[in-house]
C-alpha positions as CSV (number, residue, x, y, z in Angstrom):
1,X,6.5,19.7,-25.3
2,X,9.4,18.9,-27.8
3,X,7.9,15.4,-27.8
4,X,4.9,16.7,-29.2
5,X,6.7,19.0,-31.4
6,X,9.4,15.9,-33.0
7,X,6.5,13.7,-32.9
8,X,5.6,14.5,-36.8
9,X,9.5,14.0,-37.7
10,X,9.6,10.8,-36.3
11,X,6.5,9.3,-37.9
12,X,7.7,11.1,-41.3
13,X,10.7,9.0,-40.7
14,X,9.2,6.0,-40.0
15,X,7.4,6.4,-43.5
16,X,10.7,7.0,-45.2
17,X,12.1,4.3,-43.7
18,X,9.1,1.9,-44.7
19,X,9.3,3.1,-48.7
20,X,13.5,2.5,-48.4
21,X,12.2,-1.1,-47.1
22,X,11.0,-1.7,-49.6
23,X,13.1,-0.8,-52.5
24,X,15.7,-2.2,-50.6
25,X,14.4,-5.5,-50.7
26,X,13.3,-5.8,-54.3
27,X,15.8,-8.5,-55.5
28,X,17.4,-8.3,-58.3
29,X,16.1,-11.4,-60.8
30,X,19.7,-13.0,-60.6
31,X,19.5,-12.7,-56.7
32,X,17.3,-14.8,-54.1
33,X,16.5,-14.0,-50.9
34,X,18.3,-15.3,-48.2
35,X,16.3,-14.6,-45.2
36,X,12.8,-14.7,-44.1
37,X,11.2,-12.1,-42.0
38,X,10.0,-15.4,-39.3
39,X,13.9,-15.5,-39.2
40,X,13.8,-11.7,-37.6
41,X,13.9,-11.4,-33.9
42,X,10.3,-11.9,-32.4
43,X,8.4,-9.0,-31.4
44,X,6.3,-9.8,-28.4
45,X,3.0,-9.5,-29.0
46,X,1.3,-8.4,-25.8
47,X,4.0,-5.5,-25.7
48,X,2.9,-4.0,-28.7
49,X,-0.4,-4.2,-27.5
50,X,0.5,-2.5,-24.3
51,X,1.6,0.6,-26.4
52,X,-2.3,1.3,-27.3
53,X,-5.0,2.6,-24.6
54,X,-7.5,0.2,-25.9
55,X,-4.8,-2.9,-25.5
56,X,-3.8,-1.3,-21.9
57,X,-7.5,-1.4,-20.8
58,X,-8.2,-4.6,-22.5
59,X,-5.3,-6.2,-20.2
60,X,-6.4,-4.4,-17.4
61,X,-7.5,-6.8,-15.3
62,X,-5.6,-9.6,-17.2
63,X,-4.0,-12.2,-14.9
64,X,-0.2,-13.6,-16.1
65,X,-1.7,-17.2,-14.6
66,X,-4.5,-17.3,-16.7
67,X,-2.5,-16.3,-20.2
68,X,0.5,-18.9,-18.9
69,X,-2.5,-21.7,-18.4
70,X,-3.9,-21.2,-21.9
71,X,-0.5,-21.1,-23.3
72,X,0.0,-24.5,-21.5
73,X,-3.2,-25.8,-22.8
74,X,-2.3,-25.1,-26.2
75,X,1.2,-26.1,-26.5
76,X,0.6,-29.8,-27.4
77,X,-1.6,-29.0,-30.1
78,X,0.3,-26.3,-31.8
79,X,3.5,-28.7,-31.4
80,X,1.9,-30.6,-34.1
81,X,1.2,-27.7,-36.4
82,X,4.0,-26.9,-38.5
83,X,5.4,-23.6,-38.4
84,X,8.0,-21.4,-40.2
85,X,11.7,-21.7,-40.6
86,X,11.4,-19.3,-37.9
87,X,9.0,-21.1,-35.8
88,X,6.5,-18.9,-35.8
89,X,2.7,-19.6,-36.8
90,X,0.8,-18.4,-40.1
91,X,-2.4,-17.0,-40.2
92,X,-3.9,-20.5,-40.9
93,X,-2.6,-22.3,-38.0
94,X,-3.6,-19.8,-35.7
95,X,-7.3,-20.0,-37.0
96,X,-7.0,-24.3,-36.4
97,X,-5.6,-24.1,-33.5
98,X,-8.2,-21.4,-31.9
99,X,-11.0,-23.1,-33.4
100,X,-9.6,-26.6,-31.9
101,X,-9.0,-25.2,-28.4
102,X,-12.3,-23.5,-28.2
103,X,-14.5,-26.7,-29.2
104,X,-12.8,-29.2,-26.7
105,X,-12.2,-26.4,-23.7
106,X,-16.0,-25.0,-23.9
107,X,-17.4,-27.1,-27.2
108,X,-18.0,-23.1,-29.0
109,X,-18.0,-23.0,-32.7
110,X,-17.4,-19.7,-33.2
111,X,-18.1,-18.1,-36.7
112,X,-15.5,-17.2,-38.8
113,X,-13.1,-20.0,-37.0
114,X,-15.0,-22.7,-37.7
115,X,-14.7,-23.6,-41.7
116,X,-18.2,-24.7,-41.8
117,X,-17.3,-27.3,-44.3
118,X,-14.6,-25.1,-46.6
119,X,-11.3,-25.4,-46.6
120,X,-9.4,-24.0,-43.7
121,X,-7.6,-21.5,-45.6
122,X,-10.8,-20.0,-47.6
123,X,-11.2,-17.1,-44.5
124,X,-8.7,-14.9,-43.4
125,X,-9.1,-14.8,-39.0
126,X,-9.9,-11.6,-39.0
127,X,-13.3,-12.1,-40.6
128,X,-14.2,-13.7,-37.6
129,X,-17.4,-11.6,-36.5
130,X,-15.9,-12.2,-33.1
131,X,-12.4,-10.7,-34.0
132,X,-14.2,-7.7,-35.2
133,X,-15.1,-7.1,-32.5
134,X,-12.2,-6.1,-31.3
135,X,-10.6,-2.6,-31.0
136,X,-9.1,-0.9,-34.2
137,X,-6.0,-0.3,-33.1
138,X,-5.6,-3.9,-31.1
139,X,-6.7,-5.6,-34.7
140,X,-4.6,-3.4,-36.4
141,X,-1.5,-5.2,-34.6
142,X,-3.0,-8.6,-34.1
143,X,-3.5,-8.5,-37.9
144,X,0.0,-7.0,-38.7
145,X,1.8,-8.8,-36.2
146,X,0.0,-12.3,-37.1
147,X,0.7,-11.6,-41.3
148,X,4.4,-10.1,-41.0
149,X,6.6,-12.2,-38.1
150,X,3.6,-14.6,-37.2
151,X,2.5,-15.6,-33.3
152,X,4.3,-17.8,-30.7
153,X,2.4,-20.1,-28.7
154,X,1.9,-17.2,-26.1
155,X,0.7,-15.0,-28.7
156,X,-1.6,-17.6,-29.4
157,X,-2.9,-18.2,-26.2
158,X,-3.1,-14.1,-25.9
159,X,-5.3,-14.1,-28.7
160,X,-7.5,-16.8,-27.5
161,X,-7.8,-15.0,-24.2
162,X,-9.0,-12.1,-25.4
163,X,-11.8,-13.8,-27.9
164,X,-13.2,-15.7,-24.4
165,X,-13.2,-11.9,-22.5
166,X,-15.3,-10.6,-25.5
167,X,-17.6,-13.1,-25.1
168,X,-17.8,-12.8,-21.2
169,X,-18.3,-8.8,-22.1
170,X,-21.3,-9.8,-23.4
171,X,-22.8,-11.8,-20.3
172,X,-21.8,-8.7,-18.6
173,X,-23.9,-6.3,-20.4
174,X,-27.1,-9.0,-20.5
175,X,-26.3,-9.9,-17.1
176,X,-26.4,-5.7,-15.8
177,X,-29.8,-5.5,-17.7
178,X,-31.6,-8.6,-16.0
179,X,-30.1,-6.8,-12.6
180,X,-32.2,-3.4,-13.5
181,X,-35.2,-5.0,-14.5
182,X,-35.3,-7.4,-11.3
183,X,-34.1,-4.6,-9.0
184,X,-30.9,-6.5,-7.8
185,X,-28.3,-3.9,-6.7
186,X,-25.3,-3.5,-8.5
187,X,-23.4,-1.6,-6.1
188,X,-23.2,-4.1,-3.2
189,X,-23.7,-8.0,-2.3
190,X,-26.9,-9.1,-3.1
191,X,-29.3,-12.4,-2.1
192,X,-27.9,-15.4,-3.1
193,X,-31.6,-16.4,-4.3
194,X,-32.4,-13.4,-6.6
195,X,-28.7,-13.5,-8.2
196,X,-29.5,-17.0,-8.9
197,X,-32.8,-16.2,-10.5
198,X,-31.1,-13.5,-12.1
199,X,-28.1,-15.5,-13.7
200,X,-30.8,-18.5,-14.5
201,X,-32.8,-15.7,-16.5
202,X,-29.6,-14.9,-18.3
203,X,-28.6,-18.6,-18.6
204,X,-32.5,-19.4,-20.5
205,X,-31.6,-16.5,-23.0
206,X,-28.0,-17.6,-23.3
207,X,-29.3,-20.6,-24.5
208,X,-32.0,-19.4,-26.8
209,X,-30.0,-17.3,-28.4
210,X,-32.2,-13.9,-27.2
211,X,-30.4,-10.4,-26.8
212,X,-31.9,-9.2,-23.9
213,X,-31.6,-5.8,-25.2
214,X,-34.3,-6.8,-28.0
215,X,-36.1,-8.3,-25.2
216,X,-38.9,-7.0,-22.2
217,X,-38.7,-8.2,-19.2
218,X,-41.9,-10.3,-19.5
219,X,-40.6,-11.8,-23.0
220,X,-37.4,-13.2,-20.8
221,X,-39.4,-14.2,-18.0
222,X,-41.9,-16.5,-20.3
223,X,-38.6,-18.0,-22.0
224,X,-37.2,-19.0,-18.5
225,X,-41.2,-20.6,-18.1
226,X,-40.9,-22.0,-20.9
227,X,-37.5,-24.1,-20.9
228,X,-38.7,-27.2,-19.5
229,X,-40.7,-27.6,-23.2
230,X,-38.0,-25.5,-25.2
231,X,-34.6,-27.3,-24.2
232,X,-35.1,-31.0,-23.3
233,X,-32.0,-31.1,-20.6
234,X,-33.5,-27.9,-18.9
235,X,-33.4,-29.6,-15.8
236,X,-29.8,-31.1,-15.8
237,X,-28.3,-27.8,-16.8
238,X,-30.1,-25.9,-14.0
239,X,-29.0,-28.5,-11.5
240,X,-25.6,-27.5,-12.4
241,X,-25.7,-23.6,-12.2
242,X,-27.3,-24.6,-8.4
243,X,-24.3,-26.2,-7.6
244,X,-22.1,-23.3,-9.1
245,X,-24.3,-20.9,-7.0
246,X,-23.8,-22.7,-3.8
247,X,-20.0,-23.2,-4.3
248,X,-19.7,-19.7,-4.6
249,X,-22.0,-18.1,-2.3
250,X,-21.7,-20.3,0.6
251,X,-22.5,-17.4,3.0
252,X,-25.6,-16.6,1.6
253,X,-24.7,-13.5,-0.8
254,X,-23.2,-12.6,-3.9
255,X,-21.9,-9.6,-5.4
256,X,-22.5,-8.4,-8.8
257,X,-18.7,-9.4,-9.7
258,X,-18.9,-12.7,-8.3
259,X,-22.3,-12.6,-10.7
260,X,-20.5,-11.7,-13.6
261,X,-18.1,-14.9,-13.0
262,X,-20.8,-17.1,-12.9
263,X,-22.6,-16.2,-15.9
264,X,-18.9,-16.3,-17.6
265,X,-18.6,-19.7,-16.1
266,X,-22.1,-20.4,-17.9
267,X,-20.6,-19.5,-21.4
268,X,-17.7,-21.5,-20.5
269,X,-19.4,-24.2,-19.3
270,X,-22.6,-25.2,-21.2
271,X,-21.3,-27.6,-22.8
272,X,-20.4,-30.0,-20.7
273,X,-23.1,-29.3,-18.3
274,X,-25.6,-30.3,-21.1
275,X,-23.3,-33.1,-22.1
276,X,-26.1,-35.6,-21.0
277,X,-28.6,-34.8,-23.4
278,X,-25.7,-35.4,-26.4
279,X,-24.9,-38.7,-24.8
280,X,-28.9,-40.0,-24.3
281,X,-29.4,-38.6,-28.5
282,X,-26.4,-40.5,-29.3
283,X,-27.7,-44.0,-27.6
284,X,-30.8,-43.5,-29.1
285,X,-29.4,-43.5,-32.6
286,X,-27.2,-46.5,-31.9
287,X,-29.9,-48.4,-30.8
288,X,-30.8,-48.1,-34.4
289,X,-27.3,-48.6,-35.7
290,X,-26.1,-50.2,-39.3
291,X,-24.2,-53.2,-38.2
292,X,-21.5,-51.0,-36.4
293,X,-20.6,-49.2,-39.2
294,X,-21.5,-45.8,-37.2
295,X,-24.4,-45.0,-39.4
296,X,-28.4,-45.6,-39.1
297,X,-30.1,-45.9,-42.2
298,X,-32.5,-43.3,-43.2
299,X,-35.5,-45.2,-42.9
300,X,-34.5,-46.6,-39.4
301,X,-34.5,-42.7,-38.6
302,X,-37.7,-41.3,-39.9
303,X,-39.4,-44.3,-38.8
304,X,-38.1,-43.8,-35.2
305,X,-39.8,-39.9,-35.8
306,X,-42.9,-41.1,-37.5
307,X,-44.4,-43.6,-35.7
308,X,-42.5,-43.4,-32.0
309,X,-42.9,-39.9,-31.7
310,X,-38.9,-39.2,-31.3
311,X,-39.7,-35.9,-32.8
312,X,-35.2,-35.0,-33.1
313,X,-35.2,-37.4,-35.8
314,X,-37.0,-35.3,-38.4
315,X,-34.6,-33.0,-40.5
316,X,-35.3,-33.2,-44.6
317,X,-32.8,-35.0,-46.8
318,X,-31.9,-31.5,-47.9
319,X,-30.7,-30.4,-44.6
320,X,-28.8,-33.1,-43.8
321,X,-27.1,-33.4,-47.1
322,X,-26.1,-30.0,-46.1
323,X,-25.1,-31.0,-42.4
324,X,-22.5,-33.3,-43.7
325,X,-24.5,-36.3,-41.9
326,X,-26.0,-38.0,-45.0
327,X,-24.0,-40.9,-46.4
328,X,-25.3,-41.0,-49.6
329,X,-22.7,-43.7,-51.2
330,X,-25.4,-46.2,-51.8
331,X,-28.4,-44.2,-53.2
332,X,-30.4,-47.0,-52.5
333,X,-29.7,-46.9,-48.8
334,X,-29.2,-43.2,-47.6
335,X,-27.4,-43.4,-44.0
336,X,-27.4,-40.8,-41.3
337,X,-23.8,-40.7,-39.9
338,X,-23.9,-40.6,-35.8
339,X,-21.1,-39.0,-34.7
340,X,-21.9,-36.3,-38.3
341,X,-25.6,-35.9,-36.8
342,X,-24.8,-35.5,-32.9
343,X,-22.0,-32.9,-33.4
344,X,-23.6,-31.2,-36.3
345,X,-25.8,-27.6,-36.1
346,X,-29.0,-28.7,-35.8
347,X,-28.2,-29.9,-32.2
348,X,-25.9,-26.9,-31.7
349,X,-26.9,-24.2,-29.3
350,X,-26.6,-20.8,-31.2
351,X,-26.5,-18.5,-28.3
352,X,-24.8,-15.1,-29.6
353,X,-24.4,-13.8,-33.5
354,X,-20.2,-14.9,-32.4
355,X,-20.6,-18.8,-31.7
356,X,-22.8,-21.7,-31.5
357,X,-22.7,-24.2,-28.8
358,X,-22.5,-27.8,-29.8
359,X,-21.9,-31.5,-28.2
360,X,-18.1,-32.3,-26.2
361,X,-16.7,-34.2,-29.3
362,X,-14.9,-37.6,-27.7
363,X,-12.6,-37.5,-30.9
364,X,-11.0,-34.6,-30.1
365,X,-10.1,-35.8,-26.2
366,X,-8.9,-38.6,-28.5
367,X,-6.6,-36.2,-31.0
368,X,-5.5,-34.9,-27.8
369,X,-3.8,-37.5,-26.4
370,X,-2.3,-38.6,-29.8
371,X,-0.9,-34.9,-29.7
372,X,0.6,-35.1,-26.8
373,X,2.3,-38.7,-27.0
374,X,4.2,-37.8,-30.3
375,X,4.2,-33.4,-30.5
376,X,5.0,-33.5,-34.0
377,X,3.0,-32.8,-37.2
378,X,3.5,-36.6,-39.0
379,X,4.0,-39.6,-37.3
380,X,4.9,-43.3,-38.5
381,X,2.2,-45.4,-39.1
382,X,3.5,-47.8,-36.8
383,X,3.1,-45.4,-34.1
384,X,-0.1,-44.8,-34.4
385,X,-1.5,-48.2,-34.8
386,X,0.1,-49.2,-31.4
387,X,-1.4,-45.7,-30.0
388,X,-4.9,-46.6,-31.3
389,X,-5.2,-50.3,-30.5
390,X,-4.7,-48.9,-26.9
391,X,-6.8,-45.9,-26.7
392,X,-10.5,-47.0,-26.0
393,X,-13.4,-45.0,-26.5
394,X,-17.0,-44.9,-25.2
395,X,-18.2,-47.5,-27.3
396,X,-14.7,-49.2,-28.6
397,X,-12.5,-51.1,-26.3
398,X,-9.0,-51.1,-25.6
399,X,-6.4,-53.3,-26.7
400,X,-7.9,-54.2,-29.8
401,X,-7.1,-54.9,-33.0
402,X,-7.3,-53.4,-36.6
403,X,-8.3,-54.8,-39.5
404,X,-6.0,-55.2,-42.9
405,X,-7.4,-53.1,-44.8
406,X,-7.4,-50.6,-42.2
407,X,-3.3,-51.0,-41.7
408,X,-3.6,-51.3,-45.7
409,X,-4.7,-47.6,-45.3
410,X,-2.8,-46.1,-43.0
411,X,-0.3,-47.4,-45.0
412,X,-1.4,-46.0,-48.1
413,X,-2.1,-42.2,-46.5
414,X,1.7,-42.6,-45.3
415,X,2.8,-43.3,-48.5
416,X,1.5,-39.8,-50.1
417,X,3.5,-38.2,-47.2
418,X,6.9,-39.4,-47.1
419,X,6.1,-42.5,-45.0
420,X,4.2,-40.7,-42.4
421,X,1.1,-40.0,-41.4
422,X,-0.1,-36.0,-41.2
423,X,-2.2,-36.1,-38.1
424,X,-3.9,-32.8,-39.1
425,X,-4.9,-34.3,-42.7
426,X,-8.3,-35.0,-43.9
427,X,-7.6,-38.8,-44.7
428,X,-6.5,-39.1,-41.1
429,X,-9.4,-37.6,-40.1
430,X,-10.9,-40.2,-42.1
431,X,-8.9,-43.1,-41.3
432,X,-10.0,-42.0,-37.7
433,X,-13.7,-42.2,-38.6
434,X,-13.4,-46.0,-39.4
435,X,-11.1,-46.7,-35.8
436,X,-13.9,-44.6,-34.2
437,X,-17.0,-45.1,-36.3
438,X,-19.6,-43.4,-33.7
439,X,-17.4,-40.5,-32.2
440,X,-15.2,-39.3,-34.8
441,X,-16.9,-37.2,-37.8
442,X,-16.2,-38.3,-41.2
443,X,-14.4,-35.3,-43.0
444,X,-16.2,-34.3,-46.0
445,X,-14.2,-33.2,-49.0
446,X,-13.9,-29.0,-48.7
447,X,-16.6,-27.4,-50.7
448,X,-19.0,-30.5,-50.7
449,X,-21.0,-29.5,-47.6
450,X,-21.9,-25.8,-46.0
451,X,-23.2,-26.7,-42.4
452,X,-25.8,-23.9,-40.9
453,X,-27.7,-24.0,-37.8
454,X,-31.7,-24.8,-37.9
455,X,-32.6,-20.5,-38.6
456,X,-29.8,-19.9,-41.1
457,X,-31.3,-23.2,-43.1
458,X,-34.9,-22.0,-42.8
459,X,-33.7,-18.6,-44.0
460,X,-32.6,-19.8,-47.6
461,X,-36.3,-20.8,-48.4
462,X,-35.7,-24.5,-47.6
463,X,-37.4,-27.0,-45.4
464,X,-35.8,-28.0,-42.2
465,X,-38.3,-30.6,-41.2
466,X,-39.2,-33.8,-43.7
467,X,-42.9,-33.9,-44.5
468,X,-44.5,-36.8,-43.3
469,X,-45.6,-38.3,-47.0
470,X,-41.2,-38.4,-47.4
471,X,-40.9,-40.0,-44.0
472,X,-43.4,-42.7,-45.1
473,X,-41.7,-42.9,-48.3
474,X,-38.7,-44.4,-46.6
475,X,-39.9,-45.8,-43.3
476,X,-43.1,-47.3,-44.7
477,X,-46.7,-45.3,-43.6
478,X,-48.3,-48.3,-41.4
479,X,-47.0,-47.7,-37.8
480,X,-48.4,-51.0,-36.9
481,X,-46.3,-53.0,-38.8
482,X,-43.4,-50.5,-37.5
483,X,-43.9,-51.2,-34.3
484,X,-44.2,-55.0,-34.7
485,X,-40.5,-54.8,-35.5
486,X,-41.3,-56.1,-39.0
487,X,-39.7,-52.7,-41.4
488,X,-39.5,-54.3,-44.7
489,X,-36.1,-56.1,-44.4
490,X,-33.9,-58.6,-41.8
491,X,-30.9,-57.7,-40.4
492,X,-29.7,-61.6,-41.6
493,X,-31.0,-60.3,-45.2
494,X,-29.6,-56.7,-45.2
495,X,-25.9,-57.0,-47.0
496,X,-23.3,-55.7,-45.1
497,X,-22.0,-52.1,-46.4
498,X,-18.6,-50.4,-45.5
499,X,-18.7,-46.5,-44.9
500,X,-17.4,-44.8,-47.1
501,X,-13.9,-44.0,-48.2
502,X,-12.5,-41.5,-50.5
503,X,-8.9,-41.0,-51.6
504,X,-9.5,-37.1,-51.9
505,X,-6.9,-35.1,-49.4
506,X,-6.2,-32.0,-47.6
507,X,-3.8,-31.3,-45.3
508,X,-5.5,-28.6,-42.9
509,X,-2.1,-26.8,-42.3
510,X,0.2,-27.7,-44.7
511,X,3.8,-28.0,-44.0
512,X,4.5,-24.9,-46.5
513,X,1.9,-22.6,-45.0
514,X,4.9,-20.8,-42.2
515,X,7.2,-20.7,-45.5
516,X,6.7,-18.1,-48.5
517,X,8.4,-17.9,-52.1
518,X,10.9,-15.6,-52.8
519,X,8.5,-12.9,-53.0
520,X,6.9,-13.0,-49.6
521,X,10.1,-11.4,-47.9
522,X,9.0,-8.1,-49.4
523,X,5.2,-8.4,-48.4
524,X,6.6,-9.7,-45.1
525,X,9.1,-6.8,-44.4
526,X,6.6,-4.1,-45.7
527,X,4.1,-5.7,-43.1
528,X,7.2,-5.8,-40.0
529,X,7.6,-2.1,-41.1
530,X,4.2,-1.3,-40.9
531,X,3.8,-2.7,-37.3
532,X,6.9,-0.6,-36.2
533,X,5.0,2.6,-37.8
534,X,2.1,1.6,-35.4
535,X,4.1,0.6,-33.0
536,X,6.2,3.9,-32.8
537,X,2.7,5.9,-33.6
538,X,1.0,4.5,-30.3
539,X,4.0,5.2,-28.2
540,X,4.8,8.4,-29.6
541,X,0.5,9.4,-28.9
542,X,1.2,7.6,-25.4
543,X,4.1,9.8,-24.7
544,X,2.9,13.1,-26.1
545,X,-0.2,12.4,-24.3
546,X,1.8,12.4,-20.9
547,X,3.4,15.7,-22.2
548,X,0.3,17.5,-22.4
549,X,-0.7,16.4,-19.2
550,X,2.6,17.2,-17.4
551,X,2.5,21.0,-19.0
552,X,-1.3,21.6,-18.3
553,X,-0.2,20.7,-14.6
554,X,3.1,22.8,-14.9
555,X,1.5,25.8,-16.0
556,X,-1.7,25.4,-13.4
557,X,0.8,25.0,-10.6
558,X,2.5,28.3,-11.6
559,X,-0.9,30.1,-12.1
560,X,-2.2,29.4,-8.8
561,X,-0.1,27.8,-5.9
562,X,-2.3,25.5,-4.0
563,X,-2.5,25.0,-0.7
564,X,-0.9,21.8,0.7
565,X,-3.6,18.5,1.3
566,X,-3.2,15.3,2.7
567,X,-4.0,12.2,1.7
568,X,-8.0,11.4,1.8
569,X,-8.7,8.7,4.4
């Protein structure tokens, strides 16, 4: 009880000692700082969180393998971030590097993470509908901890574990609702062939983006019918949840945890398992392909759509301005950029309000691998070229070679930075478009583009579709004469055209963003302070909570001696 009596005092001295923080640390104007708070010892992360109910049950069932896994995963990406003279992480390269692990692990684009064509420091994480989502009192440290000291890799991989549990949360509730409505018992090990139709019911409105709990049971069950005409590689994707099912039910039953796993698994692993439909839509447009140059010219597209029936290739000009897959730098020949149209959001999955599902991008196994040959933020250019003529890709072969003018600009990019190349730099990006002209993306400048998913672009009033009298415009209206192969030009005629290359460029993460002028140290040790108040608050509640419960037993022992019980067996 004097716990609970002192507890006031302390937190009133926690206070105190916050406001004589920070007069303490207001320099005087002939005086600089010396020291940084990334230069303080380094609070762990997933202790603090252990000091709040909500972070205890949200590690509950946590498993040390798993978080050391992630934290391995993540390790050569983040050693090419830079970080503070501390070596901690900033707020912006802890929202690049969770985006970048989420798309290649499970290809999500989740909102709030993913810049959607703005610059990587225009959102703070924590607008992140999925970090919102969160607890208060485990944001309320993630937040503190992640402005004041900044994460470690493990607080990192921490944080990126407990967005992927939110998101399996979710499977969990849809996944308990299908159960009621099908009459599959909860409570014990059910048959394997009504779990299965149960988790491919959940997997049909993953993928349709329906909230079963806006949803009656007949409504799901004519989406599941319906898949087949809805989602063209239906079939592939089912083929693999049969294979999951079997794997894990090899006896014949499943349990409703073992349930919960697999529609996890589903979230996790759409992606991939629909991989086959992004390669097939990516052939397709290089059959149509601009002279290598990783681009198919607009008419090419709308004539494939207009008079072939290859109904994908219809968005309006609008819409793929907006997409970031129009190349528009000769307005006489508007291009649509592969790699721009196959990982952009009109072929994205948008299962949940948190995250959209899009295409495995091959450039980013290819970043990879650059990231973990050199595990540094710049690189000389000499470096990379040997790294690149080696690498191969799908449609690029190894142990090639690069033009001059592409040396010329790797040169040039090097020569802004010191003599080396930033690998997390927009020109890069750039300069990686040109080695890998149908997988890598080419980076728009910030600002110039705002990507949105097919419903968010019909919502602002605007067409998602072309209308066929703009198709005709550029592909020609007689489908005869499209078919005949004859399209208005000759590939001997048609003068050759680079892509495009802009000088404009943007460091993702810059090398500054772990360091702070003078003035940060106060910001930085009001922040510390605060997370020791909550800190000290949540063990203080925790331990004046086991107070209470210590005296209510003291006093209910002394009122009424029980009677001695064994164990229950």
């Amino acid at each position: 009880m004097q716990i609970v009596k002192h507890m006031h005092v302390f937190f009133a001295a926690a206070l105190s000692l916050l406001l004589a923080t920070a007069q303490d640390l207001l320099p005087p104007a002939s005086v600089k700082p010396v020291q940084q708070l990334g230069q303080t010892n380094q609070t762990d992360l997933f202790d603090l969180l252990q000091l709040s109910a909500s972070g205890r049950k949200l590690f509950r069932h946590s498993s040390k393998w798993k978080l050391s896994v992630l934290e391995q995963e993540l390790r050569p990406l983040l050693a090419t971030l830079p970080t503070s003279t501390g070596g901690t992480y900033g707020p912006t390269a802890v929202r690049y590097a969770l985006h970048k692990h989420l798309l290649r692990k499970h290809a999500w684009l989740v909102k709030g993470l993913d810049p959607q064509g703005q610059a990587w420091n225009s959102m703070l994480l924590s607008e992140a509908k999925l970090f919102k989502d969160l607890p208060e009192d485990v944001r309320t440290v993630v937040k503190l901890h992640l402005t004041g000291p900044g994460f470690v890799a493990k607080d990192v991989a921490l944080l990126a574990w407990m967005l992927k549990k939110l998101v399996h949360k979710e499977a969990r509730r849809q996944l308990r609702k299908i159960y009621r409505w099908r009459e599959v018992p909860l409570n014990r090990p059910a048959n394997r062939g009504k779990v299965h139709m149960a988790v491919a019911l959940f997997m049909s409105s993953f993928i349709m983006g329906s909230n079963t709990s806006n949803m009656t049971h007949s409504e799901l069950f004519a989406n599941f019918i319906s898949m087949d005409d809805l989602f063209p590689t239906w079939p592939i994707v089912l083929t693999s949840l049969d294979l999951a099912v079997k794997e894990r039910a090899p006896q014949g039953r499943m349990s409703f945890a073992d349930a919960v796993l697999l529609a996890s698994l589903v979230t996790e692993k759409l992606g991939e398992w629909q991989q086959p439909g992004c390669v097939a839509l990516k052939k397709a447009l290089m059959k149509m392909e601009d002279r290598g140059s990783g681009r198919v010219r607009l008419a090419e597209f709308y004539g494939t759509s207009l008079h072939d029936g290859k109904w994908q290739f219809s968005e309006s000009i609008d819409y793929l301005r907006q997409l970031g897959a129009l190349d528009e730098s000769n307005p006489n020949n508007l291009r649509v950029i592969i790699p721009n149209y196959v990982y952009g959001a009109s072929n994205c999955i948008a299962p949940t309000r948190y995250l959209s599902v899009s295409c495995l991008s091959e450039c980013e196994v290819i970043l990879s691998e650059l990231e973990r040959s050199f595990g540094k933020p710049e690189v000389f250019p000499t470096d990379v070229v040997a790294h690149i003529m080696a690498t191969p890709s799908s449609t690029v072969p190894a142990n090639r070679s690069l033009s001059t003018i592409m040396l010329h600009r790797l040169n040039s990019i090097a020569g802004n930075h010191n003599g080396r190349v930033p690998l997390h730099s927009r020109l890069f990006a750039q300069w990686m478009h040109h080695a890998y002209p149908r997988e890598c993306p080419y980076p728009h400048v910030a600002g110039k583009t705002r990507p949105l998913d097919l419903d968010d672009w019909a919502r602002t009033g605007h067409d998602v579709v072309a209308s066929t009298e703009t198709m005709a415009a550029h592909a020609g209206a007689n489908a005869s004469v499209w078919k005949s192969g004859h399209h208005g030009w000759t590939a001997k005629s048609r003068p050759i055209e680079n892509a495009a290359w802009s000088y404009e460029e943007e460091v993702f993460v810059p090398a500054d963003a772990g360091t702070h002028p003078a003035g940060w140290m106060v910001i930085s040790a009001l922040n510390f302070a605060a997370c020791a108040i909550v800190a000290l608050s949540l063990m203080l509640a925790r331990l004046a909570g086991t107070a209470r419960r210590a005296a209510r037993s003291a006093l209910h022992n002394t009122a009424a001696p029980r009677e001695a019980k064994l164990f229950d067996v």
